[in-house]
Backbone bond lengths (Angstrom), bond angles and torsions (degrees), N, CA, C in turn:
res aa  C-N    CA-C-N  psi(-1)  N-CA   C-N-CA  omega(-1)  CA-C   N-CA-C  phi
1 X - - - 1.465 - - 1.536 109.42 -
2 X 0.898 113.89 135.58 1.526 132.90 -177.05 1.825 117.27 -48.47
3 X 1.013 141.89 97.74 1.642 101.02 -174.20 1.630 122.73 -86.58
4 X 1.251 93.60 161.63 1.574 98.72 -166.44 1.614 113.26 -64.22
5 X 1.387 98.54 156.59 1.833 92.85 -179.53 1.416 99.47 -123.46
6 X 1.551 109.57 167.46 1.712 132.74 157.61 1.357 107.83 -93.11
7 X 0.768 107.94 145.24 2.141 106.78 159.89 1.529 92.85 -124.08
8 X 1.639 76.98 145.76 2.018 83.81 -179.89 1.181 93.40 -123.76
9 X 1.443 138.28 133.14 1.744 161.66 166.21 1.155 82.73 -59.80
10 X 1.399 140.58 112.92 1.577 134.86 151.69 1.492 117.24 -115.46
11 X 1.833 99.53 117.90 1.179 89.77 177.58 1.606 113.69 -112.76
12 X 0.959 109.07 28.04 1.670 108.03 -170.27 1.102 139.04 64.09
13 X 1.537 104.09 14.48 1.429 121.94 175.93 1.513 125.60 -92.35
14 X 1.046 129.53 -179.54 1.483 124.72 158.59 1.678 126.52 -33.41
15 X 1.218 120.50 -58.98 1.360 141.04 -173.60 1.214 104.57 -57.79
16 X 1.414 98.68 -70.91 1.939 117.85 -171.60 1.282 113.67 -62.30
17 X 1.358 112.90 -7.44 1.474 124.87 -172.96 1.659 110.06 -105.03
18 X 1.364 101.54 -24.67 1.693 106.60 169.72 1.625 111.57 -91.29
19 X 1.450 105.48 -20.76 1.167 103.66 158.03 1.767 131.66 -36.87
20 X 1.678 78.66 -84.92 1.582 101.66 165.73 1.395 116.77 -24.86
21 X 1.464 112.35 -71.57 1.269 115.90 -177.08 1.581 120.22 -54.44
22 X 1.426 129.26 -30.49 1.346 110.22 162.16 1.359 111.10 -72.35
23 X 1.109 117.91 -55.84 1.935 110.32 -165.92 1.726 92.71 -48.38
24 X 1.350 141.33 -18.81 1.197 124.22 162.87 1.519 132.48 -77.22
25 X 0.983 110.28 -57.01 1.407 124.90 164.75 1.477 138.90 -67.98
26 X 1.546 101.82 -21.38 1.724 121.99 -176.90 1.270 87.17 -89.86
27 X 1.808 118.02 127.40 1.585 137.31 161.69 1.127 98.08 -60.70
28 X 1.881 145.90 -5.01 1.247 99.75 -163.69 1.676 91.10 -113.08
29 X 1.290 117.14 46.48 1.388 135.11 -172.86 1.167 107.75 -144.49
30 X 1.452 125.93 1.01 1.206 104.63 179.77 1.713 116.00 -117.08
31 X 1.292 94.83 50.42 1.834 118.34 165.89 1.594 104.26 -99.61
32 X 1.291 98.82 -32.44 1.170 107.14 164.56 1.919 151.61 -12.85
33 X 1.251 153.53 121.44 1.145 112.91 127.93 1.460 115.16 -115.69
34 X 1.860 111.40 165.69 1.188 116.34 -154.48 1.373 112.58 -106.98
35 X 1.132 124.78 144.56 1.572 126.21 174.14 1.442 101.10 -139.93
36 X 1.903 102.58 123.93 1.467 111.87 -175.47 1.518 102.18 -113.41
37 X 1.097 83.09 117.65 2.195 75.23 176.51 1.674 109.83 -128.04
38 X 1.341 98.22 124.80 1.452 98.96 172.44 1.379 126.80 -101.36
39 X 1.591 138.20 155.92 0.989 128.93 175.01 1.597 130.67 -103.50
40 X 0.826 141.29 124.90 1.726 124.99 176.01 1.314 109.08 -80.89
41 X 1.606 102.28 105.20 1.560 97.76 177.37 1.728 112.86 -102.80
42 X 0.981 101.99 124.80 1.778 113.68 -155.36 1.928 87.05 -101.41
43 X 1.192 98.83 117.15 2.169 106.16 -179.48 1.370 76.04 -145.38
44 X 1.662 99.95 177.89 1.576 122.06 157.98 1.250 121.99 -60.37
45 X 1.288 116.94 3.32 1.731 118.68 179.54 1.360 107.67 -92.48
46 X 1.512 128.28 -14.22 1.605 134.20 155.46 1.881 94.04 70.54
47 X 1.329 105.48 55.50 1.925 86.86 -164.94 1.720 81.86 -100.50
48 X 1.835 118.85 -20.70 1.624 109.46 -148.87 1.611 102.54 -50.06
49 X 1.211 132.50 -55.55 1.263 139.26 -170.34 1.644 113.75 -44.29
50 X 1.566 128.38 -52.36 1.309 127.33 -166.07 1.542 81.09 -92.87
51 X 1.502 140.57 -38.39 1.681 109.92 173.85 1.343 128.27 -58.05
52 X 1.588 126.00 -26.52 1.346 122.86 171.59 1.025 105.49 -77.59
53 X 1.831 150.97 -47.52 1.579 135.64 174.03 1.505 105.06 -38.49
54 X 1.615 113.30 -57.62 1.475 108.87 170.93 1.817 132.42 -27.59
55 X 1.639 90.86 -45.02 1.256 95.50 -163.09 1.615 110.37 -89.39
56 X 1.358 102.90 -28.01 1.740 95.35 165.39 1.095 107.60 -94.56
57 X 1.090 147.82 40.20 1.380 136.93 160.12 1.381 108.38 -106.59
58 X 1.448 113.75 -35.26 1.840 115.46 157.79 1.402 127.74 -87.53
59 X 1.353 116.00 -3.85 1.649 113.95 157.88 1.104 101.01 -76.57
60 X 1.283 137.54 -50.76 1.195 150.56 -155.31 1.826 93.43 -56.41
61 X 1.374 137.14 -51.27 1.336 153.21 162.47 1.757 108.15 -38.54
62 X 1.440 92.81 -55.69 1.732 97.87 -162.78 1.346 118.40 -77.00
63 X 1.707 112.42 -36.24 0.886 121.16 -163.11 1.816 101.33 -80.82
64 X 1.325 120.56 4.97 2.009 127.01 171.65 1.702 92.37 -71.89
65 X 1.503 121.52 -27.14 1.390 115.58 -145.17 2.186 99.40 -122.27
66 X 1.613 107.32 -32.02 1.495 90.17 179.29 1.591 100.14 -136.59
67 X 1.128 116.72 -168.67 1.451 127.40 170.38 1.500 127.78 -133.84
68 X 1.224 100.98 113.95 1.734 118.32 -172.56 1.436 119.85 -116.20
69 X 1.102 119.22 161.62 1.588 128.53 168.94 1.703 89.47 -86.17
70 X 1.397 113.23 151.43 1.868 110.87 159.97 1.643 81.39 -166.30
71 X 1.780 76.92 135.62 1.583 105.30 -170.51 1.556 99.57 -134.54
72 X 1.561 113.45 167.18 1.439 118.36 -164.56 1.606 102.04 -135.44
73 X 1.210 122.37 162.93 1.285 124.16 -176.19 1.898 106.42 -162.52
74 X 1.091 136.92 169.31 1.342 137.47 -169.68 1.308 110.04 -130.77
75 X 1.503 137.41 134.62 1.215 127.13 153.06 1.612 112.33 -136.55
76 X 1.302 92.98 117.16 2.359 106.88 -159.06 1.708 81.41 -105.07
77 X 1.391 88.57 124.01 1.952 99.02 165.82 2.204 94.42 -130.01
78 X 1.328 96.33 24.35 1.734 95.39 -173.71 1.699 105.40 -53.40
79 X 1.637 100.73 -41.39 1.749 107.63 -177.58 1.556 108.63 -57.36
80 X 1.403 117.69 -1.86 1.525 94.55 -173.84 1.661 128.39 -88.40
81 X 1.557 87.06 11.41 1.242 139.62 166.51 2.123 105.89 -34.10
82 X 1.519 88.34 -60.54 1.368 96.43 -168.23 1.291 111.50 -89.89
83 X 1.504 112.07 11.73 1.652 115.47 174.01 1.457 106.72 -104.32
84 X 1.525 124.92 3.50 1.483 126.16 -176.27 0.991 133.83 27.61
85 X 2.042 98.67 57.78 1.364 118.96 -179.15 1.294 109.50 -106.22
86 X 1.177 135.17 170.57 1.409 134.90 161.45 1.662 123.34 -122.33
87 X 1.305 100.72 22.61 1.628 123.05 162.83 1.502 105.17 -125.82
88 X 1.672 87.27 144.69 1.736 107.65 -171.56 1.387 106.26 -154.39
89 X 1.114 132.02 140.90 1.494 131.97 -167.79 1.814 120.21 -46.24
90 X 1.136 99.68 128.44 1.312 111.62 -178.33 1.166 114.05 -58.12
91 X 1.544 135.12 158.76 1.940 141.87 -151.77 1.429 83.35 -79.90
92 X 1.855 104.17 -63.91 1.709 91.81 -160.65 2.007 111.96 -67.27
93 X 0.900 119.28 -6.57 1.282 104.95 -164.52 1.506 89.55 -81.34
94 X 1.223 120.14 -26.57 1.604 117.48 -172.61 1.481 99.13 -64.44
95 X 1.195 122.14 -55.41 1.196 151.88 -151.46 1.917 95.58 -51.24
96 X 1.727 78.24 -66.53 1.908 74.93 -171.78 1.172 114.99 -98.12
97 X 1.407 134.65 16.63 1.411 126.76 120.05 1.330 120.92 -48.41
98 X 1.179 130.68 -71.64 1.700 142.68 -178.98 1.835 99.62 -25.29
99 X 1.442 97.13 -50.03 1.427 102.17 -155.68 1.597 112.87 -90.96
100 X 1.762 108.18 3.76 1.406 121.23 172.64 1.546 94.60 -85.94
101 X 1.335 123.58 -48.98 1.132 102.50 -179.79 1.581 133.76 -74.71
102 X 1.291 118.32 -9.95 1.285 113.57 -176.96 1.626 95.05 -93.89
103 X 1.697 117.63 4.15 1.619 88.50 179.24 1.449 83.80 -118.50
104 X 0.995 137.94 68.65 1.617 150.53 140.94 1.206 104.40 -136.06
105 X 1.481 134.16 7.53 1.525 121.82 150.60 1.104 114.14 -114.49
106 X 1.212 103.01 6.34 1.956 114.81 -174.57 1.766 110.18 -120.33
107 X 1.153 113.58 26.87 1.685 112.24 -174.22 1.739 103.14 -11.04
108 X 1.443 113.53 -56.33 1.623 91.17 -177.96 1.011 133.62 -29.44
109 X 1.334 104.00 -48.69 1.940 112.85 -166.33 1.307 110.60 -66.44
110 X 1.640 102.68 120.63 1.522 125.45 -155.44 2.124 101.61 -92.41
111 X 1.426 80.18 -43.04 1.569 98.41 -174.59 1.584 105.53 -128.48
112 X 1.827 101.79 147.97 1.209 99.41 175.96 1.494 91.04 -111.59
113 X 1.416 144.69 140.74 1.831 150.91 157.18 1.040 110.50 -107.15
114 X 1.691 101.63 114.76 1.324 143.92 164.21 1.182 113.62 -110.05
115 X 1.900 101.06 131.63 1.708 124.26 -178.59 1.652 101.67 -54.46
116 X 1.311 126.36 64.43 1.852 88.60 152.50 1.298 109.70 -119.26
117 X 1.605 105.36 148.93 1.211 107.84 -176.20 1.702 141.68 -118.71
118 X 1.265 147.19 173.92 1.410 128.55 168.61 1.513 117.15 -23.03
119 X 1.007 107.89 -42.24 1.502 122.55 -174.72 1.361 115.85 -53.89
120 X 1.471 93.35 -66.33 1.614 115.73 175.65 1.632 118.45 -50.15
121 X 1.115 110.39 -57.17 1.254 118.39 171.02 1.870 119.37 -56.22
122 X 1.413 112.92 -56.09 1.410 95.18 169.62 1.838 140.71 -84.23
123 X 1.276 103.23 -8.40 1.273 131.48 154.94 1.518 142.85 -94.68
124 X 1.565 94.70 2.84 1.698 109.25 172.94 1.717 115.61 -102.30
125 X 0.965 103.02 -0.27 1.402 106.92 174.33 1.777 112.68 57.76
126 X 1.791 103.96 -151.42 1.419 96.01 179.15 1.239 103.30 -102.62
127 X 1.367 117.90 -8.80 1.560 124.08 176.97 2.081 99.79 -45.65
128 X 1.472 104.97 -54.44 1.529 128.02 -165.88 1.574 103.69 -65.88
129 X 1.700 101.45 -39.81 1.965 99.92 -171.76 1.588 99.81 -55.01
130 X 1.753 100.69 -65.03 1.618 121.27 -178.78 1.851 107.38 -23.35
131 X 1.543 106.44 -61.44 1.657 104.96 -165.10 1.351 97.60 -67.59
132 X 1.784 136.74 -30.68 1.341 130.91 -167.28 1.409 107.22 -59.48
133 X 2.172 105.11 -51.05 1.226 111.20 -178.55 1.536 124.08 -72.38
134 X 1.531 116.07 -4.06 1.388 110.00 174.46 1.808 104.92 -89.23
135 X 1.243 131.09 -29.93 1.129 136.45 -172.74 1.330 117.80 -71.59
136 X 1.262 128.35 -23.26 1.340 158.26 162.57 1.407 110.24 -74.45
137 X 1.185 126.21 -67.69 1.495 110.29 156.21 1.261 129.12 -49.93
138 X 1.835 125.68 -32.80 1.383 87.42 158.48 1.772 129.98 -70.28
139 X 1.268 94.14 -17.67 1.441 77.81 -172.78 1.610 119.34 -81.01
140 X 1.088 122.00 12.83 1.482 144.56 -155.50 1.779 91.96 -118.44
141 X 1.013 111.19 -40.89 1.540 131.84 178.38 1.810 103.53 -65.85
142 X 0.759 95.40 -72.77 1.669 101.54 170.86 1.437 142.59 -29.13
143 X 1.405 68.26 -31.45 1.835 84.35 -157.50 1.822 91.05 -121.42
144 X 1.259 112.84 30.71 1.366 114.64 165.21 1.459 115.19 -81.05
145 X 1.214 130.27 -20.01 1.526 118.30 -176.54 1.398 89.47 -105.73
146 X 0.717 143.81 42.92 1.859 131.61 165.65 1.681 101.48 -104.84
147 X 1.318 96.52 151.37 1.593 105.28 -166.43 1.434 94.54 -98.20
148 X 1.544 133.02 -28.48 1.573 120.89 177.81 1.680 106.29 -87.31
149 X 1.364 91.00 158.30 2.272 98.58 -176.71 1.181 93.55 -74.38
150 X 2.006 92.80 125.87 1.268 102.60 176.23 1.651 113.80 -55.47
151 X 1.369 108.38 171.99 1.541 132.45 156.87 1.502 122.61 -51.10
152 X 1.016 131.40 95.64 1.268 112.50 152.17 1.924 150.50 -65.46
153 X 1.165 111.76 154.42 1.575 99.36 -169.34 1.617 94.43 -103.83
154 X 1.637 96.00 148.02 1.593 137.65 171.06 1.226 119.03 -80.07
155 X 1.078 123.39 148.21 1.664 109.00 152.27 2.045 104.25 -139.90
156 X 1.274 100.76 74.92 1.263 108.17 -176.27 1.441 106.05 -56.27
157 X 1.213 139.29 14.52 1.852 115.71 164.93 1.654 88.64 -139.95
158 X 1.481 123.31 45.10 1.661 98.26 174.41 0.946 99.14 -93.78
159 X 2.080 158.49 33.01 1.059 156.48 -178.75 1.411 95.32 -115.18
160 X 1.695 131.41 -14.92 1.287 121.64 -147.26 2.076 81.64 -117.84
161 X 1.175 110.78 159.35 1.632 132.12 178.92 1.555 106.19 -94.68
162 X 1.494 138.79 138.27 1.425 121.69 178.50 1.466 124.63 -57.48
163 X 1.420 104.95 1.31 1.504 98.30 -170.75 1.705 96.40 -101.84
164 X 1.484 116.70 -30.29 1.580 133.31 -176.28 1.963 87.84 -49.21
165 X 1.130 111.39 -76.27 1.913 148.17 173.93 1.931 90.35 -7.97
166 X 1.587 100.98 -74.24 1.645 125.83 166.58 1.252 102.46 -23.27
167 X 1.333 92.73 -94.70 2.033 102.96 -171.29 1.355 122.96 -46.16
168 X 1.151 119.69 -36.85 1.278 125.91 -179.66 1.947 126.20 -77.19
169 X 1.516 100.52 -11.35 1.525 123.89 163.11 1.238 102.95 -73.60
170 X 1.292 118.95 137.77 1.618 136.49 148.38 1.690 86.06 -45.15
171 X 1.896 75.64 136.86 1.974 96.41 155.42 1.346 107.26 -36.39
172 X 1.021 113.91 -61.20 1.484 129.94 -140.55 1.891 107.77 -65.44
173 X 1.516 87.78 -38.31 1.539 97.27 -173.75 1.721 104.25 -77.37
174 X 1.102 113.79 -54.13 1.735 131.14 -167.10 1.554 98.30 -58.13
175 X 1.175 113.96 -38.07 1.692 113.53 171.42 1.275 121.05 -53.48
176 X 1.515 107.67 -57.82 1.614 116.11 179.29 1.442 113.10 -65.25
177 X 1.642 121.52 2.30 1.617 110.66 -165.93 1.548 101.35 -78.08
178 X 0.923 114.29 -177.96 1.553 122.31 -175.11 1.760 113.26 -156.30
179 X 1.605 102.15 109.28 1.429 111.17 -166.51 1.411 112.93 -104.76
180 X 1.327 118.18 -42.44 1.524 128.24 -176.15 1.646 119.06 -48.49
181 X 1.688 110.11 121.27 1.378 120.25 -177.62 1.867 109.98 -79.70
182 X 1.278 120.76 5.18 1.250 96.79 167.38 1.896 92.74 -172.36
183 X 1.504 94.23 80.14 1.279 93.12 -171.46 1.488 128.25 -91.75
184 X 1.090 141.01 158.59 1.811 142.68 -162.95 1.195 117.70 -78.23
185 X 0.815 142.28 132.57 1.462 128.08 177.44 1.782 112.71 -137.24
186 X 1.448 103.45 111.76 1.307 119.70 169.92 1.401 128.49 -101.19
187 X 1.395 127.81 118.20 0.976 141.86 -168.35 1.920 111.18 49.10
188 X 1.480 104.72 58.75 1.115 98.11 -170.58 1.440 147.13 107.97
189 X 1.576 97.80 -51.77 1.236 117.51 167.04 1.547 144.18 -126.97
190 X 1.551 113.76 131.66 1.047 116.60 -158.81 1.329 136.63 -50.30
191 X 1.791 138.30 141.18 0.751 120.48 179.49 1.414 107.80 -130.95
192 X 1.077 141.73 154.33 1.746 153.53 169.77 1.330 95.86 -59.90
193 X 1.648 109.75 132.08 1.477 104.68 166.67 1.170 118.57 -92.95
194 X 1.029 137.74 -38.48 1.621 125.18 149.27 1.675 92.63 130.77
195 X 1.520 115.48 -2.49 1.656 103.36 177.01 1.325 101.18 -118.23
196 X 1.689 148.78 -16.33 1.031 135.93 -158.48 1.671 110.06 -84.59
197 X 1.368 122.28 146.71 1.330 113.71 -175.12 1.560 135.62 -41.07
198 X 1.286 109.75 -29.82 1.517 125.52 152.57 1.314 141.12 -64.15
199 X 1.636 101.41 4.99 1.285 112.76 -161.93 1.867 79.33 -125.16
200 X 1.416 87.83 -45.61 2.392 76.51 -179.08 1.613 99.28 -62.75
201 X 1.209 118.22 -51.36 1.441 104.96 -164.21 1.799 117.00 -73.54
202 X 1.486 119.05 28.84 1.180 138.52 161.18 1.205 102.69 -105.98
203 X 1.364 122.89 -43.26 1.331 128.84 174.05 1.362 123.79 -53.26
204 X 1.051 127.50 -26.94 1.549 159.62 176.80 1.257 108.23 -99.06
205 X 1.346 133.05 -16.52 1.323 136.55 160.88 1.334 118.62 -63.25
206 X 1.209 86.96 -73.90 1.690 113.49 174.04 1.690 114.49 -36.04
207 X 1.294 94.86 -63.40 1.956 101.10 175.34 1.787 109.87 -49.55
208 X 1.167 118.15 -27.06 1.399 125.06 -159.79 1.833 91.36 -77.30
């Protein structure tokens, strides 16, 4: 018999990164097997580049300690450029599309785990429920003609606060995460800009 899998959405951030770390470390995951797949999502926010250093720099950690499949995939909205809009598809909607399709080629995958957290939930309002519940329908949407029961989604750290998520990461890992929505990059390498909303609510981390 086949054993069942998780897929973890990893984006190299805080969330997706506390993710990770339980489906690794939490026994009640380790019936488990794991599939981490990240996406490069290429917008005007230019984040794909400092999210993949992110993201191998903490596999690179995890993978001394468990063993996973991690797979990659692309989604470029750069052309929307020439429609002179300033909306472009939202992370999670990519997310649980991406992840409808790999669990209709992946019948194993029992569960899909997604970062949301204490945080998210009491500070996201209904603006935050609405985008959770539209992102979920697509992926619920998707996976309507498949003949095996779909996957369901996790949210292994929504009991934990982003700062709980923080502390509870190895140095090592929480360093390499990568939060900033439109970060600088000099000679290469990325830097946090220090004004985008992801960058105050680190800022507000940090003080805590």
């Amino acid at each position: 018999m086949t054993q069942s899998s998780i897929l973890c959405m990893f984006s190299g951030g805080v969330d997706s990164t506390g993710v990770l770390h339980e489906l690794i470390t939490n026994d009640q995951y380790k019936s488990f097997s794991l599939i981490i797949h990240h996406i490069h999502i290429w917008n005007r926010e230019n984040r794909a580049l400092a999210e993949l250093n992110a993201v191998r720099n903490i596999l690179n950690y995890y993978k001394k300690q468990s063993s996973f499949i991690f797979s990659q995939s692309t989604f470029d909205t750069r052309g929307f450029s020439a429609l002179q809009s300033n909306r472009f598809p939202m992370d999670m909607d990519v997310c649980a599309f991406t992840a409808s399709q790999i669990c209709a080629a992946r019948p194993d995958v029992k569960y899909v785990a997604m970062g949301r957290t204490k945080t998210d939930v009491s500070g996201g309002g209904e603006h935050f429920k609405k985008r959770m519940d539209r992102a979920q329908a697509i992926f619920k949407s998707s996976l309507s003609l498949e003949h095996h029961k779909p996957a369901e989604y996790i949210f292994p750290v929504v009991d934990y606060t982003k700062k709980e998520i923080w502390d509870f990461l190895p140095n090592e890992v929480s360093a390499a995460t990568w939060w900033c929505r439109r970060p600088i990059y000099k000679e290469n390498v990325a830097n946090p800009c220090g004004q985008c909303s992801t960058c105050e609510e680190m800022k507000k981390l940090e003080r805590e």
